[in-house]
N, C-alpha and C positions, 0 to 999 in steps of 0.2 A: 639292598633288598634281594636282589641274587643272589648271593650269601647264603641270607635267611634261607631262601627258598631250598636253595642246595643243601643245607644242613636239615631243613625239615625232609629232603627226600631221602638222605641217607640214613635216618631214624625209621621210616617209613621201610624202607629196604630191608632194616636189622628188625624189622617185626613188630614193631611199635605203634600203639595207634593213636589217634591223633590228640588223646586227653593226655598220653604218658609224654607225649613229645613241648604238649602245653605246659605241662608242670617242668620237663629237662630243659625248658630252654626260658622258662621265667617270663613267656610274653602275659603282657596285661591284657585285662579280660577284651580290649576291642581288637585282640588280634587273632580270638580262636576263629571265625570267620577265615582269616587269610589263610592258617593251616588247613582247614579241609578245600577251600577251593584250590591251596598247592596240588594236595594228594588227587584230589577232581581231575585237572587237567593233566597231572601226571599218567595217570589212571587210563585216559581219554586220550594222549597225544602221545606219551612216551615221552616228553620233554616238561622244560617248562617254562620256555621260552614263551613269550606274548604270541598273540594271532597278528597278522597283520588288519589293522583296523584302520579304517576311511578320514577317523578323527575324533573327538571327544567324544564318547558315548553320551546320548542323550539321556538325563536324570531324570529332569521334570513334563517334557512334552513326548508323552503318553500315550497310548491309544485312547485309553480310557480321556484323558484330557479334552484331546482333540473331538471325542465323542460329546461327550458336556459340552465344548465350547460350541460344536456345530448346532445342538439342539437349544441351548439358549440363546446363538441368534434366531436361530426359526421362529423361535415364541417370540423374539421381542429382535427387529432388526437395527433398532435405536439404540442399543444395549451400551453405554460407558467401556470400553476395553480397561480401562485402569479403575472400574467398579469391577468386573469381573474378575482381573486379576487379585484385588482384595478379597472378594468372595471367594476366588478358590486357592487363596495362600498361594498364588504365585508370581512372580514378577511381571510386570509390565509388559519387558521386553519378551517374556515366553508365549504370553499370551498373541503379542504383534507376529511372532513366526510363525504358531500355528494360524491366524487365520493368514497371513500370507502367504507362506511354501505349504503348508498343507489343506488347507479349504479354500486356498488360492482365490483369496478373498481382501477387499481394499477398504478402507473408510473412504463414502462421501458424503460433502458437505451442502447438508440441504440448502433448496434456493426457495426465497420469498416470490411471485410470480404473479400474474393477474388470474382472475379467476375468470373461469372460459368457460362458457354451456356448450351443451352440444348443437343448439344451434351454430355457435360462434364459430365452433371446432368445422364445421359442415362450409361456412364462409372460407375458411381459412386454406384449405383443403383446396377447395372449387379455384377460389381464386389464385392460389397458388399455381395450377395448372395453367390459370391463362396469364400470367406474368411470367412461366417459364416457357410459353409458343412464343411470346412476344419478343423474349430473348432471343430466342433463338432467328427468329428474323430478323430484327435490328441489330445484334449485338452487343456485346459490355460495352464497347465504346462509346456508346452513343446515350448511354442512361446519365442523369443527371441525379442522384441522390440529395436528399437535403432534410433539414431538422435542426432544430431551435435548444437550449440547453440554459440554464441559469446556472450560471457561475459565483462562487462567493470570493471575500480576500482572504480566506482561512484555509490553512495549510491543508494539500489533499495527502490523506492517508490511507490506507487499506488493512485494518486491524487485523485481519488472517497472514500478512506476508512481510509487515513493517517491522523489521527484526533490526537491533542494534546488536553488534561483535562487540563485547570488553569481557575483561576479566571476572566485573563484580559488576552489578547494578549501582552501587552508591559511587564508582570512579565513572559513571557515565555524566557530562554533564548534564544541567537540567535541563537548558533550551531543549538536549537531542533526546533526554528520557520522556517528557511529556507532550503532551500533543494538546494544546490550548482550545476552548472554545466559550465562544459567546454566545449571547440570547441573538437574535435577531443581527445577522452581520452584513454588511453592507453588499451587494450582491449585483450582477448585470446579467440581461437575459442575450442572448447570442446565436445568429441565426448563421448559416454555412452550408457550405455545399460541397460534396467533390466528386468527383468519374474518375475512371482507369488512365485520363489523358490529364487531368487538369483538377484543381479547386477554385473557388468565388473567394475572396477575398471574406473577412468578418464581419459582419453586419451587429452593431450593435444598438439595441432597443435603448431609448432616452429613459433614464429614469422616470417614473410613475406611468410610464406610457402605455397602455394594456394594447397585447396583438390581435386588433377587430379586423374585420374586411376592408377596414380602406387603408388602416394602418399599412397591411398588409401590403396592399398592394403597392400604396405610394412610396414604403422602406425598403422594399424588398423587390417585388414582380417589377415593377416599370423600371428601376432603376439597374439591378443584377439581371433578373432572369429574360429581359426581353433583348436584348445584345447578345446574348450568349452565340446564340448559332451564329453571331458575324463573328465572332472572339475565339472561344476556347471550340466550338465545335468549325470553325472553316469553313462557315456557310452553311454547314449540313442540317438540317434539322434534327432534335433530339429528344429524348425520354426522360418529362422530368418528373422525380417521385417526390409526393409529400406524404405527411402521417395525413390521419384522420381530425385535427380539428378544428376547431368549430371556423375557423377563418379560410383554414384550406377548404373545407368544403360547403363553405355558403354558394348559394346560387350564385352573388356576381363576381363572388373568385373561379367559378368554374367557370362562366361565362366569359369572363377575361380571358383566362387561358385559353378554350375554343378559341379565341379571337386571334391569339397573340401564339400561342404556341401548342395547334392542333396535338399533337404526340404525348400532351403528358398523361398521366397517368391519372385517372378521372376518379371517385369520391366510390366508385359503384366498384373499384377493379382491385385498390389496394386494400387486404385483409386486414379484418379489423385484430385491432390487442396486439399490435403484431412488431414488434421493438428490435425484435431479434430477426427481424427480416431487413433492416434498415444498416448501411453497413456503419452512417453514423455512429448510431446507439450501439450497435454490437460490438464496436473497434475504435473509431475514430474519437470520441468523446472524450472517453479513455486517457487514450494517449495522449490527447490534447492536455487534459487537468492534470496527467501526473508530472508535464514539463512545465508547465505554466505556474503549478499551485505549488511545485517544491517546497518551498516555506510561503510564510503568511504574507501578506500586503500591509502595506499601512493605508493607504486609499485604493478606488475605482479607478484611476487613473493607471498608477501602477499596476494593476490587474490587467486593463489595458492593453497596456502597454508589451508586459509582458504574454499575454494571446497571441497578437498578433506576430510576436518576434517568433515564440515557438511552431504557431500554424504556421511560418513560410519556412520552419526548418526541419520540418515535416518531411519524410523523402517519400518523394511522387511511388517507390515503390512499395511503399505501406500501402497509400492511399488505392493503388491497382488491388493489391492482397484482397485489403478489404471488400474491395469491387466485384473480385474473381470468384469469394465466397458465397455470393447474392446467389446463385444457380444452384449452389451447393444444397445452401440453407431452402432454398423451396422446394426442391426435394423432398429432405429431410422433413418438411410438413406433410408435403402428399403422402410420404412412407408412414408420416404417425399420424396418418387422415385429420390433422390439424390440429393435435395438440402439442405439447411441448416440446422444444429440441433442444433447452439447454437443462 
């Protein structure tokens, strides 16, 4: 191509312009373009030497692109990126650059949630304030988190991040391409507990057994939660949370606790809807199902079985993490006067 270029500046030299030099030199019709942008920067530079340039000139992302692309998320923030790229004839990938290095913009993936009035958001808020003074005077140590969970024998998965590496889809086996499910699968409900020091071992609910108030208290309160302060807390008395239902907060489970363990966290104090104040439900449930449910069960037994091996291989500094989060997260309520934080 230097050649070229040289030879077309030396016609240009001898007086020639740049149709006579098209016809002298026999280039086909897509190269009269590169003769006059020769004689351009000859013209412009004295050489015709290249400019030093950053790296591949940009073709497709545009000003004008990134313009379109900025005003149809405005109209629509839902918008398909790989619809839009169709729409405007251009690759997937160009479309992904400009909303991320130029409109310095991200896709996220909406979340299903409970739906909250403003009454609820006014609870949530309020009482956030007084669970994070109460922190503050007792502190993490001393809190007792806890919540109930139904577990199934069906392999846990997470269709957004459950990726398999190979080559080809059809050299993947089937066990590990498919993810099996049944109508109605056999299932066990699961109560637990854990603080920044320690966790309760697993509580599991008898099959067909519904958690009333006495259940409650005869499976769970008398037998875990009234030891505790001789156990895992050293004597000390401590903070124990439950969600909002209907068992935790009947009159003679409240009235129990008064009784048995003044400091817990009473029906009037912890915010209602509120899942993502729990470090269980936010963290620890989690982790628990993705070690346990790795693959499928063939009975309730083996389900079991395997609970209980993974909650003891749990390391106490997850279980702190999640604990440490709890202040964080009420916060992050009082900042959004009680609406969502995830």
């Amino acid at each position: 191509m230097e050649q070229e270029r040289s030879k077309i500046i030396e016609l240009f030299q001898a007086g020639k312009n740049p149709s006579e030099i098209f016809n002298l030199l026999k280039f086909p019709n897509s190269r009269r373009k590169f003769i006059t942008r020769t004689i351009e920067r000859y013209e412009v530079t004295g050489g015709i030497i290249d400019k030093p340039r950053s790296g591949r000139p940009r073709s497709v992302t545009t000003q004008r692109l990134k313009k379109v692309v900025r005003q149809r998320i405005r109209r629509n923030p839902r918008r398909s990126m790989s619809k839009m790229a169709k729409e405007l004839r251009v690759s997937r990938r160009s479309i992904g650059r400009v909303v991320k290095n130029d409109l310095h913009m991200r896709s996220f993936k909406r979340k299903r949630v409970h739906h909250i009035t403003t009454l609820v958001k006014a609870k949530r808020a309020s009482r956030s304030k007084g669970l994070l003074k109460r922190h503050a005077i007792h502190g993490l140590n001393s809190f007792l988190f806890s919540d109930e969970k139904l577990f199934t024998i069906e392999e846990a998965t997470n269709p957004q991040n459950d990726r398999i590496i190979s080559s080809s889809i059809s050299s993947i086996p089937e066990e590990l391409r498919y993810v099996s499910r049944i109508q109605n699968p056999l299932s066990v409900m699961v109560w637990a507990g854990i603080s920044s020091i320690g966790r309760t071992p697993l509580i599991f609910v008898p099959a067909g057994v519904k958690i009333d108030t006495r259940t409650y208290r005869e499976l769970i309160l008398e037998p875990v939660i009234q030891d505790l302060s001789k156990t895992m807390f050293s004597g000390k008395p401590f903070v124990f949370q439950q969600d909002g239902a209907p068992a935790h907060t009947s009159n003679a489970t409240q009235a129990w606790l008064r009784s048995n363990n003044p400091d817990f966290i009473q029906k009037e104090e912890w915010p209602p809807y509120s899942p993502d104040l729990n470090p269980m439900d936010y963290s620890i449930w989690s982790i628990l199902e993705t070690r346990a449910c790795l693959k499928s069960h063939t009975n309730i037994d083996s389900l079991k079985k395997s609970l209980c091996r993974e909650w003891e291989r749990i390391p106490q500094e997850i279980l702190r993490a999640a604990v440490e989060a709890f202040p964080k997260r009420l916060k992050a309520v009082i900042e959004r006067k009680g609406g969502y934080i995830e």
